[in-house]
Backbone as CSV, one residue per row, in Angstrom:
resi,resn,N_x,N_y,N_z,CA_x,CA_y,CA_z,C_x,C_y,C_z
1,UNK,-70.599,-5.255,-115.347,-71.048,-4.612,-114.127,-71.910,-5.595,-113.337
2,UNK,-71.506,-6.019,-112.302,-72.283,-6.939,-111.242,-74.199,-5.988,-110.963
3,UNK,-74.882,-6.777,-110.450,-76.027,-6.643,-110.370,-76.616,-6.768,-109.056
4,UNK,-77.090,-5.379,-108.488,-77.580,-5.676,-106.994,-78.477,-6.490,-107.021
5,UNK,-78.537,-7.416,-105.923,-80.367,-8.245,-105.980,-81.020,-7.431,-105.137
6,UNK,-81.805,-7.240,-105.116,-83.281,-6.535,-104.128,-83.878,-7.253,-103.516
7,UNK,-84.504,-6.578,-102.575,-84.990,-7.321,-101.670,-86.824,-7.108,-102.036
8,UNK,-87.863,-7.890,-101.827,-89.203,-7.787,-102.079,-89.744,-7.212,-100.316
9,UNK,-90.963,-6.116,-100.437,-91.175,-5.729,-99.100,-92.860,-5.837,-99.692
10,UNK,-93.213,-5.941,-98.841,-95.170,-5.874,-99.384,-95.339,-5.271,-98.228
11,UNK,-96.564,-4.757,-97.764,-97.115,-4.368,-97.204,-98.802,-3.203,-97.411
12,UNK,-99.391,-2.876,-96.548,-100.834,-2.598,-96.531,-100.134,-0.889,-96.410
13,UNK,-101.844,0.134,-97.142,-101.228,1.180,-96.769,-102.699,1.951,-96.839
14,UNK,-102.795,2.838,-95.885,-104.386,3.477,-96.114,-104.219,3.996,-97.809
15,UNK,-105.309,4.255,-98.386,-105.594,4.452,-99.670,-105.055,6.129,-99.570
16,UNK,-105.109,6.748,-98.822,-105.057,8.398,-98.745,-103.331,8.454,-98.661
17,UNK,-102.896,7.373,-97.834,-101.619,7.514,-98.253,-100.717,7.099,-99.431
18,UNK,-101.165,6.163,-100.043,-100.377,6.072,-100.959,-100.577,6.979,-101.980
19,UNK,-102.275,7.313,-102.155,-102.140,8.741,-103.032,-100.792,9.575,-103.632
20,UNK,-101.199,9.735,-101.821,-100.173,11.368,-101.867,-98.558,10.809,-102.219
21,UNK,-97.919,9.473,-101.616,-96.744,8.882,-102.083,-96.880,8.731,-103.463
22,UNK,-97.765,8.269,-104.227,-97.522,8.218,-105.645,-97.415,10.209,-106.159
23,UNK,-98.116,10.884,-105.634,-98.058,12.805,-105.963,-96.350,12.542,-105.893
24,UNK,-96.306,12.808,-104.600,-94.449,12.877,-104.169,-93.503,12.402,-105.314
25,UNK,-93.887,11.068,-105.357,-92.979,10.045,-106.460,-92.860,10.962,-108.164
26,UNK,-94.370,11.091,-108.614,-94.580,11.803,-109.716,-93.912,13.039,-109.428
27,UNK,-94.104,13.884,-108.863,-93.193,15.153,-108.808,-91.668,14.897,-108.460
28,UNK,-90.998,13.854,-108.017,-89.698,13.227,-107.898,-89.132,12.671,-109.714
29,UNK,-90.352,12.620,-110.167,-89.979,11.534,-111.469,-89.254,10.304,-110.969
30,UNK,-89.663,9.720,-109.973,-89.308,8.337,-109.621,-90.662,7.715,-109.915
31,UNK,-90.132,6.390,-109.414,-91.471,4.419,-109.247,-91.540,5.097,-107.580
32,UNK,-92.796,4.546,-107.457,-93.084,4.638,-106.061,-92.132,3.378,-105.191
33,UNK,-91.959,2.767,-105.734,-90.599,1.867,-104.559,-89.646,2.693,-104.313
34,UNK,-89.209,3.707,-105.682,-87.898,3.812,-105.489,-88.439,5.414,-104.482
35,UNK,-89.236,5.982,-104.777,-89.630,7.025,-103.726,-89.684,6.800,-102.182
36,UNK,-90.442,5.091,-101.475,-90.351,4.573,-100.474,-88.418,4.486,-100.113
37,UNK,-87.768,3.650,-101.277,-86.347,3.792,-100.649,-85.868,4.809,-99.870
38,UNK,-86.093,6.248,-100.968,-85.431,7.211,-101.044,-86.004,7.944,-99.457
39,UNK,-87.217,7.696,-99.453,-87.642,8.882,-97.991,-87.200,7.611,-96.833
40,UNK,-86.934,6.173,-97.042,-86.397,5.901,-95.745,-84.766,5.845,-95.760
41,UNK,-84.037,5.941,-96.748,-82.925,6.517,-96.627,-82.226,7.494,-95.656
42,UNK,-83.053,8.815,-96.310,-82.840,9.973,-95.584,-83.617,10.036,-94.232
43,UNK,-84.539,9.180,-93.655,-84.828,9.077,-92.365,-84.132,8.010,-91.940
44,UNK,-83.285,7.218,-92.157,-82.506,6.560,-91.335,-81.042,7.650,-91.012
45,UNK,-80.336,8.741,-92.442,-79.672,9.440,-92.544,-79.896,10.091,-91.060
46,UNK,-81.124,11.034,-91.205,-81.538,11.497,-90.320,-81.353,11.224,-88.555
47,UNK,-81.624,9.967,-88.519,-81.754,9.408,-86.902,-80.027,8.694,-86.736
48,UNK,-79.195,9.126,-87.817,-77.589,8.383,-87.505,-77.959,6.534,-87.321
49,UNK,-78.589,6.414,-88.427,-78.886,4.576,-88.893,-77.770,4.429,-89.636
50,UNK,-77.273,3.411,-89.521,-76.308,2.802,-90.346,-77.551,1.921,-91.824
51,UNK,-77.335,1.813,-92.606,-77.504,0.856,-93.860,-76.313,0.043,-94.594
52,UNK,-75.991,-0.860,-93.767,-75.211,-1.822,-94.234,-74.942,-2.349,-96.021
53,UNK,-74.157,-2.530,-96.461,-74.302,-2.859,-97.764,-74.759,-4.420,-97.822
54,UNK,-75.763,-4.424,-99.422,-76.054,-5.750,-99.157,-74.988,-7.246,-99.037
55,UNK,-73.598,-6.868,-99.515,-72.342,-7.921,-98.982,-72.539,-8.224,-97.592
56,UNK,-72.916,-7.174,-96.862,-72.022,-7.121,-95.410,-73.865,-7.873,-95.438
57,UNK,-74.818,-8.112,-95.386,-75.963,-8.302,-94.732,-76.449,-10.024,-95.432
58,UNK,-75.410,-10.266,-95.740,-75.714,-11.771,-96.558,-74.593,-12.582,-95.636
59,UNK,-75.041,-13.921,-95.010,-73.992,-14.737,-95.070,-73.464,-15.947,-95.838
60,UNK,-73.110,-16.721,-95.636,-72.231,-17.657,-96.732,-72.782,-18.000,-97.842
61,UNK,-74.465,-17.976,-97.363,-75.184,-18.462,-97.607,-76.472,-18.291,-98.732
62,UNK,-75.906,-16.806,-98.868,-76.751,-16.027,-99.825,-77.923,-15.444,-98.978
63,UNK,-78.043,-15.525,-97.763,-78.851,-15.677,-96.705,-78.979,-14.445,-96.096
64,UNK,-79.575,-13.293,-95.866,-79.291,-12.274,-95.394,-79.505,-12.729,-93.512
65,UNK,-78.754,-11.909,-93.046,-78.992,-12.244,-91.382,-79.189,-11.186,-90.863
């Protein structure tokens, strides 16, 4: 079975929010990354976003563009 690579995202977050994202996550029984995926998923779902697969978002190069 081939192996997705991931992508690394960092970022800052008020302390009150990630709280409550780690509550969410724990009551999901998810990792809080995979809780961040999951609620921007369904808000891209939401607004008719496309999410490209990671093939289509790499070029020759291994390079995402």
């Amino acid at each position: 079975m081939a192996t997705i690579k991931t992508a690394t995202l960092t970022f800052r977050i008020d302390p009150g929010l990630k709280d409550a994202l780690r509550v969410a996550a724990d009551q999901e029984h998810r990792s809080i990354a995979n809780m961040v995926e999951v609620l921007i998923r369904e808000h891209c779902e939401q607004r008719g976003i496309a999410i490209p697969s990671s093939e289509k978002t790499k070029n020759n190069h291994g390079v995402r563009t």
